[in-house]
Each structure stands twice: as structure tokens, then as C-alpha cells.
N, C-alpha and C positions, 0 to 999 in steps of 0.2 A: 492516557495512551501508552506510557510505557509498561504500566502494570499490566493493561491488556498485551501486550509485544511478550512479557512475562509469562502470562499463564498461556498463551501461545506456543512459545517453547517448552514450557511446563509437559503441558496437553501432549504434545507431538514425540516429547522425547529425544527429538532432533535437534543439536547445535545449532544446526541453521538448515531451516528447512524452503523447501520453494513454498510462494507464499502468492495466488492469486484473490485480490481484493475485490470484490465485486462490489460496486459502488462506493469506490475509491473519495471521492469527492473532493473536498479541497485537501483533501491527506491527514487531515487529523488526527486520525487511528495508525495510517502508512507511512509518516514520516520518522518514527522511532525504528520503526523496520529498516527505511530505506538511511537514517544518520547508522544505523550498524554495521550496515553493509549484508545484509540478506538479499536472496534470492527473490524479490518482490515484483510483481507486476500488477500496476489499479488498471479497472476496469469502471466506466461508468459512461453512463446516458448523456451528460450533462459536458461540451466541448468548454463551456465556459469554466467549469468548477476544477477542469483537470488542469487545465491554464494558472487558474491560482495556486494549486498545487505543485506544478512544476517549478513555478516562482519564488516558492517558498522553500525548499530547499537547494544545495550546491549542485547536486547532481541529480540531473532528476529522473527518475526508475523508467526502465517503459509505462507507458500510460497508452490508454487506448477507447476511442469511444466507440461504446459497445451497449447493447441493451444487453443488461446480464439475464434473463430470463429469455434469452434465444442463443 
């Protein structure tokens, strides 16, 4: 996860870029973004999986359930 948080910034160019997750899920991939302090919002289907995700880190990013394909 954090290598991808890496070539993320890499890719973009941007210090810190705004960053929407679309199937955020338990944060996996989202919580090296959100221990940085980036502009991060998860997005996902799943009420239950975002709950673990907020759990799992201090402070935890907006999060929102969402079907991300609407």
C-alpha cells in the first residue's frame, strides 16, 4: 500500500493531491494516504467494510456509501 500511495504521487505530480477511492473497502490501499494526511475520500458499496476501515485508523477520512458506478 504504500508503494502504491508512491507511484500515486509519482503519476500526479502533486505533493498532495485530492484523492477519491472508489471502493475504498476496509482501507488497505487508503490508509497510507489518509496516516499522511492527504486529501482523501473512500467511496464504496459495502456499509460494513467502510466501518472497519474507519476502525482501523486515528482519524478516519470521509468515507461514504456509494455505488461507485452511478
Amino acid at each position: 500500500p504504500a508503494a502504491i500511495r508512491a507511484a500515486v504521487l509519482a503519476a500526479t505530480g502533486i505533493p498532495s493531491p485530492r484523492l477519491l477511492d472508489l471502493g475504498a473497502g476496509t482501507g488497505r490501499i487508503g490508509r497510507p494516504f489518509v496516516a499522511a494526511g492527504d486529501a482523501y475520500v473512500g467511496i464504496d458499496l459495502s456499509f460494513g467494510m467502510l466501518g472497519e476501515f474507519a476502525g482501523r485508523v486515528a482519524q478516519p477520512p470521509p468515507l461514504a456509501q456509494a455505488d461507485g458506478e452511478r
